[in-house]
C-alpha positions in Angstrom: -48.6 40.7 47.9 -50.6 38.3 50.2 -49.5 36.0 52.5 -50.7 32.9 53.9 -50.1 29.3 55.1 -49.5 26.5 52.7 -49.5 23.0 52.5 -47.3 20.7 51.0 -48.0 16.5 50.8 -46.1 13.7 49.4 -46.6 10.2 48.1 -43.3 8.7 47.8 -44.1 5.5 45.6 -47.5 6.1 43.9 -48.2 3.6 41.3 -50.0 5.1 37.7 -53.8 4.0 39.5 -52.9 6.3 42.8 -51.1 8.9 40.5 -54.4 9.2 38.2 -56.7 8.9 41.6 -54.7 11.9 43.5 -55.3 13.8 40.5 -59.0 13.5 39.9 -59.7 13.9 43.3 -57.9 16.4 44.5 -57.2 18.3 41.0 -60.4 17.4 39.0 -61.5 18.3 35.5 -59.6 22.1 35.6 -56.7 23.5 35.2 -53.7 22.7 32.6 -50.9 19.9 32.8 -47.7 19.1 31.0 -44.7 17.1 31.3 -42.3 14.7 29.5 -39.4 12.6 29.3 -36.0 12.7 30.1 -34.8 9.3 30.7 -37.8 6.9 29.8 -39.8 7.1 26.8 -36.7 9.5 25.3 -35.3 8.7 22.1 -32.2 10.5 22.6 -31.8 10.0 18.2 -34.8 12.2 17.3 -33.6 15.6 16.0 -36.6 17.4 17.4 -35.9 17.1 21.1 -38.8 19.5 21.9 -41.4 16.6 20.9 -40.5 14.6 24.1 -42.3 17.5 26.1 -45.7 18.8 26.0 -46.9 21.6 26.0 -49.2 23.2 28.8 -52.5 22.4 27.7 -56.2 22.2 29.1 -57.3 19.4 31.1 -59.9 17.4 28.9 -62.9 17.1 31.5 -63.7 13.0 30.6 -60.0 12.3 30.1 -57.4 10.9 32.6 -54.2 13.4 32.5 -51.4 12.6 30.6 -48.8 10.9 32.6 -46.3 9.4 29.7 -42.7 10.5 30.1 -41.2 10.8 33.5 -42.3 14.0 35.1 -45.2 16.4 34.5 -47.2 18.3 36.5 -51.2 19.3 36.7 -52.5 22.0 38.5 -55.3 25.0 38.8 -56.1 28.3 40.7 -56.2 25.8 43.6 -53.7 23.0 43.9 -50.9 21.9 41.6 -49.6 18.2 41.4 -46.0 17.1 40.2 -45.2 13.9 39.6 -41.4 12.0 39.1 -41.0 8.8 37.9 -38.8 6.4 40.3 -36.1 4.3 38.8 -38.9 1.1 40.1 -41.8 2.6 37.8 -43.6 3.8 41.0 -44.0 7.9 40.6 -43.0 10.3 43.7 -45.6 12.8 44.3 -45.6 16.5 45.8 -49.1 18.4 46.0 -49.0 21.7 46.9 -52.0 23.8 48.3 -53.0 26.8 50.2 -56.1 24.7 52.2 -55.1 21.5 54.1 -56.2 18.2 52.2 -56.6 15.0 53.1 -54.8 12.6 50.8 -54.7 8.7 50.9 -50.5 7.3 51.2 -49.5 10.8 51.3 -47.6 12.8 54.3 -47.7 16.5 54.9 -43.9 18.0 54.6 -43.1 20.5 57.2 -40.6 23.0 57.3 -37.4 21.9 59.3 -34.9 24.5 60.3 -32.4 25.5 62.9 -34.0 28.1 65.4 -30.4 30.2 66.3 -32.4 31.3 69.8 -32.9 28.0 70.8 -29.9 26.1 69.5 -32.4 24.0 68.1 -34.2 22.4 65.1 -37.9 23.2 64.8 -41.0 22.5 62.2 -42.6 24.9 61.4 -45.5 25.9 58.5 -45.0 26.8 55.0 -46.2 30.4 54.1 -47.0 31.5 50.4 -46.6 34.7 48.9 -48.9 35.6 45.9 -47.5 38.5 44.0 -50.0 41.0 42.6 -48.6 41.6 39.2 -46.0 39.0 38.7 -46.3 36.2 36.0 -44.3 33.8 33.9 -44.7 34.6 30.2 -45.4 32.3 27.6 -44.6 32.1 23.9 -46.5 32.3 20.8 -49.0 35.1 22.6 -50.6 32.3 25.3 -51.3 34.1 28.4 -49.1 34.2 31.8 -49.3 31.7 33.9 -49.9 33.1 37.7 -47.5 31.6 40.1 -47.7 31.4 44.5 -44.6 30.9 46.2 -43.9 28.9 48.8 -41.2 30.2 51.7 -39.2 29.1 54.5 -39.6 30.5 58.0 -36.7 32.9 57.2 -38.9 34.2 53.3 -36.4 32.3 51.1 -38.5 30.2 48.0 -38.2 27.4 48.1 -41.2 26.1 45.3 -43.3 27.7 42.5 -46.8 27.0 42.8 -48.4 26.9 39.4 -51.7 28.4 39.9 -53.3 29.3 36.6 -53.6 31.5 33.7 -53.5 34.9 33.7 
């Protein structure tokens, strides 16, 4: 297992332009994305609730990602983007990466905790751990999707990166 820092950004009212924009700059045209709906764009009558998600799929290099529903995420072997739509329409945005970016409206997150030495709180760095074999397994015979996770100062995850196929 590897260690090393990571960073973590957020928008906190992104509109769909700057949601689309943070994606194809920072993201591009690879990697996968899903997502869906919960609460908007849910018809809670349909008998098929599966068909308000969608599945991880390819990004389509020309296409902008698919951000209908209320949540969804996009990412590759080097960022992954989640996205939460607001009660206001606006989406809240995390990015998570192992190299720092620079990101228009966003604001890096750091790690607050109590230091027990000093009595004190303190920010400090996110640090990833990669595992060497570990995956999450998929249905109907798609490959594993490789995962990073990202600690607290004390090695507790606290995220999931999504970082690819296996």
């Amino acid at each position: 297992m590897s260690d090393e820092r990571g960073y973590m950004y957020r928008v906190a009212r992104a509109d769909k332009q700057q949601l689309q924009d943070v994606i194809a700059m920072h993201l591009g045209e690879s990697g996968w994305t899903f997502g869906g709906a919960t609460q908007w764009d849910f018809d809670p009558y349909v008998d098929d609730k599966h068909t308000h998600l969608r599945d991880i799929t390819p990004i389509v290099p020309g296409e902008q990602v698919n951000i209908k529903g209320d949540f969804g995420y996009a990412f590759n072997k080097d960022i992954e983007i989640r996205w939460k739509r607001r009660d206001d329409a606006a989406y809240d945005v995390l990015i998570l990466s192992e190299t720092p970016l620079s990101i228009a409206g966003a604001v890096e997150l750091c790690v607050r905790h109590w230091d027990i030495q000093t009595q004190s709180w303190v920010e400090s760095e996110w640090t990833t751990q990669r595992p060497d074999v570990a995956a999450i397994h998929q249905t109907a015979g798609r490959p594993s999707l490789l995962y990073i996770n990202y600690c607290a100062p004390n090695g507790a995850v606290q995220f999931q990166r999504l970082a690819g196929e296996k």
